[in-house]
Biopython code that builds the backbone (N, CA, C, O; Angstrom):
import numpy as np
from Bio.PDB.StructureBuilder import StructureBuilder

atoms = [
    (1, "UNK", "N", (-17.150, -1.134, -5.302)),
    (1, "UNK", "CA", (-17.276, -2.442, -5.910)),
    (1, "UNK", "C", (-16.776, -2.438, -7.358)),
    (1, "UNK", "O", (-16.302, -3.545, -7.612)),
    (2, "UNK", "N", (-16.708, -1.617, -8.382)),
    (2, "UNK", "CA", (-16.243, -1.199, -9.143)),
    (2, "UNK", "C", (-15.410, -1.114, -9.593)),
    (2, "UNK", "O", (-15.110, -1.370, -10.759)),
    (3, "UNK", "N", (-14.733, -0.669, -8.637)),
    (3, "UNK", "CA", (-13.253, -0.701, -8.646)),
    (3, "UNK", "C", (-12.234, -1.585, -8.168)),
    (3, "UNK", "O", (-11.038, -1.310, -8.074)),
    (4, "UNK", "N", (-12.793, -2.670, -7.871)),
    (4, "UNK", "CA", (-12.335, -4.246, -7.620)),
    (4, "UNK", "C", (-12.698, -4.963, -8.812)),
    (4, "UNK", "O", (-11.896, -5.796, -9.234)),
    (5, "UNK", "N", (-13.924, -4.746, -9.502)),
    (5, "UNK", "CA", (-13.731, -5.396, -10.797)),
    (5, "UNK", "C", (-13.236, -5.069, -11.920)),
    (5, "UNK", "O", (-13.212, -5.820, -12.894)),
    (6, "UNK", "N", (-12.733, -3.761, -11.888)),
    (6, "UNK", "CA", (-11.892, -3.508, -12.870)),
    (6, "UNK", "C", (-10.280, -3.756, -12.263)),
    (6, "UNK", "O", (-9.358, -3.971, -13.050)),
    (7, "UNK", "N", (-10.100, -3.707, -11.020)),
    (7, "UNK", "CA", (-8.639, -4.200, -10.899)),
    (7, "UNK", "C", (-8.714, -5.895, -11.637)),
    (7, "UNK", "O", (-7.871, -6.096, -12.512)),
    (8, "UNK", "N", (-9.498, -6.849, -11.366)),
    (8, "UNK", "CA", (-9.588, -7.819, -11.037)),
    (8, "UNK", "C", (-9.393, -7.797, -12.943)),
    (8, "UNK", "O", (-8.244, -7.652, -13.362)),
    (9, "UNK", "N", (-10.147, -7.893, -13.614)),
    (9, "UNK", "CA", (-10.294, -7.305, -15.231)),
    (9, "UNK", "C", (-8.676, -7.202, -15.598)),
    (9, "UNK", "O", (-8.014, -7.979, -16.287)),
    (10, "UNK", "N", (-8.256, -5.995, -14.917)),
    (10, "UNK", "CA", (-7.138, -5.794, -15.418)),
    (10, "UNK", "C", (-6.335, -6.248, -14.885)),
    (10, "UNK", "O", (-5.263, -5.913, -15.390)),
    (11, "UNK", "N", (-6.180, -7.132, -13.754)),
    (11, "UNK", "CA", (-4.881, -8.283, -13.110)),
    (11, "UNK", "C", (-5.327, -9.311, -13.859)),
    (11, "UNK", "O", (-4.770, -10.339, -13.473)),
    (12, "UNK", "N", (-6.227, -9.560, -14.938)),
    (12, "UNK", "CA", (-6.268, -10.762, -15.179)),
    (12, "UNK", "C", (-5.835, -10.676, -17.118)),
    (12, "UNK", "O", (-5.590, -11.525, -17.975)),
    (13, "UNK", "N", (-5.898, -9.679, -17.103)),
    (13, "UNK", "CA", (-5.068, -8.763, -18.706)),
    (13, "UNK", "C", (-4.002, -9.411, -18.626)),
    (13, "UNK", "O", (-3.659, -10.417, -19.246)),
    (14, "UNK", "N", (-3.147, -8.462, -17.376)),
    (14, "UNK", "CA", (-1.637, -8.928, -16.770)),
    (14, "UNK", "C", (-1.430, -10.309, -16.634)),
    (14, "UNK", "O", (-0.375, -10.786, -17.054)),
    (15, "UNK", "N", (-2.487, -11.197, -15.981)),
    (15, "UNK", "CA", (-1.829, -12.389, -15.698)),
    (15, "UNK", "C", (-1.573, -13.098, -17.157)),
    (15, "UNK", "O", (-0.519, -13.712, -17.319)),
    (16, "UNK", "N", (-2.362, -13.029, -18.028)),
    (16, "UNK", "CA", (-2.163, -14.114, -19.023)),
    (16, "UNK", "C", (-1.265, -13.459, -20.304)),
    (16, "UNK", "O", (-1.067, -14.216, -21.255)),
    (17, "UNK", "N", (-0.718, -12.098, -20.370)),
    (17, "UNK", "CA", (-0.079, -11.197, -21.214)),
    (17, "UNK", "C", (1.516, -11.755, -20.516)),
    (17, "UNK", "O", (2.591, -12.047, -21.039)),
    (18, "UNK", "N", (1.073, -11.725, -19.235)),
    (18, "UNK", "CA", (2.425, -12.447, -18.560)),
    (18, "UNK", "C", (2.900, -14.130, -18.663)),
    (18, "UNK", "O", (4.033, -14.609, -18.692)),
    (19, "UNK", "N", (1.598, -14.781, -18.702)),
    (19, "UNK", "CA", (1.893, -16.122, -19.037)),
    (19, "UNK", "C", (2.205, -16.627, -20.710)),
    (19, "UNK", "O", (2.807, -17.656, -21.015)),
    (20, "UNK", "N", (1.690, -15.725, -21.573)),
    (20, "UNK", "CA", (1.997, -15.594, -22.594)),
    (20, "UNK", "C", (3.249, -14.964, -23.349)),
    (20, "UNK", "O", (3.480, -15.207, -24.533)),
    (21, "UNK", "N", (4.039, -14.130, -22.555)),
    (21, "UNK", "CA", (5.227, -13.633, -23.255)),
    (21, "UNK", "C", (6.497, -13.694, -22.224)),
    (21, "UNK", "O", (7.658, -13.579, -22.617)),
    (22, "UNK", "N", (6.237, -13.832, -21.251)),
    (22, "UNK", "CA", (7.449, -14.371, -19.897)),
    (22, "UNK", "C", (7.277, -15.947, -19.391)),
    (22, "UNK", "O", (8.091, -16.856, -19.556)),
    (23, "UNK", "N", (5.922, -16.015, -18.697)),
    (23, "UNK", "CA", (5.482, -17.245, -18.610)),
    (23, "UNK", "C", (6.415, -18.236, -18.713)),
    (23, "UNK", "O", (7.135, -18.020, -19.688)),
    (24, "UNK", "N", (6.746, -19.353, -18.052)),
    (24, "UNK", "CA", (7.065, -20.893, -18.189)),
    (24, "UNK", "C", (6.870, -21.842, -19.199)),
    (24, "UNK", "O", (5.912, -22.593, -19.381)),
    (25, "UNK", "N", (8.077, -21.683, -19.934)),
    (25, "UNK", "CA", (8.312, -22.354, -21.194)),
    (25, "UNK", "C", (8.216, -23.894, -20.691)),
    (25, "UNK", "O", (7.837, -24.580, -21.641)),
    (26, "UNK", "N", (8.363, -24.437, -19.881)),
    (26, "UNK", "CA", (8.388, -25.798, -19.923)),
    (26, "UNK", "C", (7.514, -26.449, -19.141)),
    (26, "UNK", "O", (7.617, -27.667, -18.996)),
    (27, "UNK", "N", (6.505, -25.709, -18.513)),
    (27, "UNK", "CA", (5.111, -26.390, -17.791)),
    (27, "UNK", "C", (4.819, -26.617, -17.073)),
    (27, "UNK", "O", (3.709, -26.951, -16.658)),
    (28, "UNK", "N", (6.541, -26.416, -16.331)),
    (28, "UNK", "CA", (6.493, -27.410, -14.808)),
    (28, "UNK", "C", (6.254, -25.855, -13.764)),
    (28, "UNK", "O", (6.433, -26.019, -12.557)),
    (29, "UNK", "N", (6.029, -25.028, -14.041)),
    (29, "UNK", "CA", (5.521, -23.882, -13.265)),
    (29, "UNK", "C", (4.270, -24.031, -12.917)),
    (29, "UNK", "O", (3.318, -24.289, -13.653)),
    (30, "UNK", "N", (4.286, -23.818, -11.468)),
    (30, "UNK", "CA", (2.406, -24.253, -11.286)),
    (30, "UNK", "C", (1.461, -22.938, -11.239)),
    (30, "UNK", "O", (0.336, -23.168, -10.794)),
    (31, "UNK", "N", (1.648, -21.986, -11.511)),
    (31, "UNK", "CA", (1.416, -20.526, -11.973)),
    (31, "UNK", "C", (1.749, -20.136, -13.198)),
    (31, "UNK", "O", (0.799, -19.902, -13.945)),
    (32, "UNK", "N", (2.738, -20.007, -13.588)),
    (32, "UNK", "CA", (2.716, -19.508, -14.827)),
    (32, "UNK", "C", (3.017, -20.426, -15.780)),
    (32, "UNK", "O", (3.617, -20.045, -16.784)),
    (33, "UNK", "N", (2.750, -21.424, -15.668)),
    (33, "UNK", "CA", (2.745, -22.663, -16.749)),
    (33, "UNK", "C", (1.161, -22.825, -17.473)),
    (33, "UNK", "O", (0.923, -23.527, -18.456)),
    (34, "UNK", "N", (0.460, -22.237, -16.942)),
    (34, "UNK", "CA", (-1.212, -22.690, -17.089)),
    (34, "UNK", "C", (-1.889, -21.169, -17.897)),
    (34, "UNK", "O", (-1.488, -20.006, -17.834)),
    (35, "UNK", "N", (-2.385, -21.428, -18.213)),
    (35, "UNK", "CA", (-3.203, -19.859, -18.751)),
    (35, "UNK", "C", (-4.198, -19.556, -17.977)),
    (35, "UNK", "O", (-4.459, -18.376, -17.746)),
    (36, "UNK", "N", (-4.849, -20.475, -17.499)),
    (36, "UNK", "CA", (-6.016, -20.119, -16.777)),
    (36, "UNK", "C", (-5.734, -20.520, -15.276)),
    (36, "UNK", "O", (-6.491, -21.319, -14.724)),
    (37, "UNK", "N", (-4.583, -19.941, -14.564)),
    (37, "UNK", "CA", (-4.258, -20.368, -13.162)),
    (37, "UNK", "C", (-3.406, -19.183, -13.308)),
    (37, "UNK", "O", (-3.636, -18.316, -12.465)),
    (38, "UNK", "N", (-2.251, -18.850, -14.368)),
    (38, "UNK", "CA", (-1.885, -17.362, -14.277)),
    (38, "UNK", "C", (-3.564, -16.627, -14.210)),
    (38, "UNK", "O", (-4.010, -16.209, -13.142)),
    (39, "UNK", "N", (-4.072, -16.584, -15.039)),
    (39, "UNK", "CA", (-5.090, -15.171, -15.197)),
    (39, "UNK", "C", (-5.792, -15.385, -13.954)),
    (39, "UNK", "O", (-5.951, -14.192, -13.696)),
    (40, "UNK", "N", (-6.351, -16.002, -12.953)),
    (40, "UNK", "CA", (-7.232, -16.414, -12.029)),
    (40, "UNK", "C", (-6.510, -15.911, -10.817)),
    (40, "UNK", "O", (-6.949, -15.424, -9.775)),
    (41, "UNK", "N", (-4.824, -16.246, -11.378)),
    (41, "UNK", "CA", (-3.906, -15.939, -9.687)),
    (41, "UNK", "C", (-4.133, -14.101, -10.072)),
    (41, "UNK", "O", (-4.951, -13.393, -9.484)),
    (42, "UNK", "N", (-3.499, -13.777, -10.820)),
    (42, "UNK", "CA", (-3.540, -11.822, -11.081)),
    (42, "UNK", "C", (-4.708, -11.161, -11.013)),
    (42, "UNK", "O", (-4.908, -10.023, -10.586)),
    (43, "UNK", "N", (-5.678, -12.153, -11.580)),
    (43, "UNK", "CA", (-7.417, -11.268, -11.099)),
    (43, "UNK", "C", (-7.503, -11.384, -9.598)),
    (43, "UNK", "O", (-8.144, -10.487, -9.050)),
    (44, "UNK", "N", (-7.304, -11.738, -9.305)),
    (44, "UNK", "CA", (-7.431, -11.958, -7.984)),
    (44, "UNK", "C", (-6.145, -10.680, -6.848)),
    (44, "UNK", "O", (-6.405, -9.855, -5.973)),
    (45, "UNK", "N", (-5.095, -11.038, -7.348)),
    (45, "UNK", "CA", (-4.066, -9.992, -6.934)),
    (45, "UNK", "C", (-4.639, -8.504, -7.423)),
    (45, "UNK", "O", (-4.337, -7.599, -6.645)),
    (46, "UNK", "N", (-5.472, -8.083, -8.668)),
    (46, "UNK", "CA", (-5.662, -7.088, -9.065)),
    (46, "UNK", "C", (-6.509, -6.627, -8.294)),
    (46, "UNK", "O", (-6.188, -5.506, -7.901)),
    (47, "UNK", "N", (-7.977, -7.191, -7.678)),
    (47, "UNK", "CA", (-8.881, -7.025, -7.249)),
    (47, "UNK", "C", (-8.678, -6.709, -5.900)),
    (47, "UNK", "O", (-9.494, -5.944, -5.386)),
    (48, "UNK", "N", (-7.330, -7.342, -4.908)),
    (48, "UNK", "CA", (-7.250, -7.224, -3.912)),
    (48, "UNK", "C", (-6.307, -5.924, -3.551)),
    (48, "UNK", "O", (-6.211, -5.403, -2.440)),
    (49, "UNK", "N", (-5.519, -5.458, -4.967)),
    (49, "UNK", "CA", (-4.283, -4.577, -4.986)),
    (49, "UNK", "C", (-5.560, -3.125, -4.970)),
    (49, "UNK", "O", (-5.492, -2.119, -4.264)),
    (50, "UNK", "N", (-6.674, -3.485, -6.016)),
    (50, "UNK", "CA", (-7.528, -2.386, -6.272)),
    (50, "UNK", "C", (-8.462, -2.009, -4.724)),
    (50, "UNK", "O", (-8.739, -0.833, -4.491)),
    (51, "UNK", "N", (-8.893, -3.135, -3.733)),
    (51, "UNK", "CA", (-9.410, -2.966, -3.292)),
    (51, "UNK", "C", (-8.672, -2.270, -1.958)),
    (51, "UNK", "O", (-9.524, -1.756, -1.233)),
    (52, "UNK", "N", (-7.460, -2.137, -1.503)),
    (52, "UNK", "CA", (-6.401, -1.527, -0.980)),
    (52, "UNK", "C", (-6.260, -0.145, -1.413)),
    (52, "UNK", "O", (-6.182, 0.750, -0.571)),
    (53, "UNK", "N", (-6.224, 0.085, -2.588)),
    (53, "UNK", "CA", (-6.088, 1.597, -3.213)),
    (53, "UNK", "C", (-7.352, 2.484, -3.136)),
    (53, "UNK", "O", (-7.433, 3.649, -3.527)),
    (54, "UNK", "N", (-8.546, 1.567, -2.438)),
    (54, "UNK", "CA", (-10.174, 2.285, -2.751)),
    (54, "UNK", "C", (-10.287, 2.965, -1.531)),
    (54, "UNK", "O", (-11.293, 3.631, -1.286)),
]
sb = StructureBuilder()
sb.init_structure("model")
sb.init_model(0)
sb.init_chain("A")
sb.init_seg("    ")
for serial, (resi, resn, name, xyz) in enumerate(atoms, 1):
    if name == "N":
        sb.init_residue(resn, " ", resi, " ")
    sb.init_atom(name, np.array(xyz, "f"), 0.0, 1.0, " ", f" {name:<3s}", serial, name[0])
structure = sb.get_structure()
């Protein structure tokens, strides 16, 4: 369990480090236009990537 919340923690580092310096300059991205819909989509990818690797 642990180790899904730290993937999840750290896909959600990634998601908004990503929406913040690559991310969708113009808004119309429905993922990476948002800050809190990037970080929510990668916690989620992290948690499920972590829970695969456990």
């Amino acid at each position: 369990m642990i180790a899904i919340i730290i993937g999840a923690v750290v896909g959600g580092i990634v998601g908004f480090l990503y929406y913040r310096f690559i991310g969708c300059r113009s808004g119309t991205c429905i993922i990476t236009g948002n800050p809190y819909i990037s970080t929510i989509y990668w916690a989620v990818l992290g948690g499920l990537v972590a829970n695969l690797l456990k």
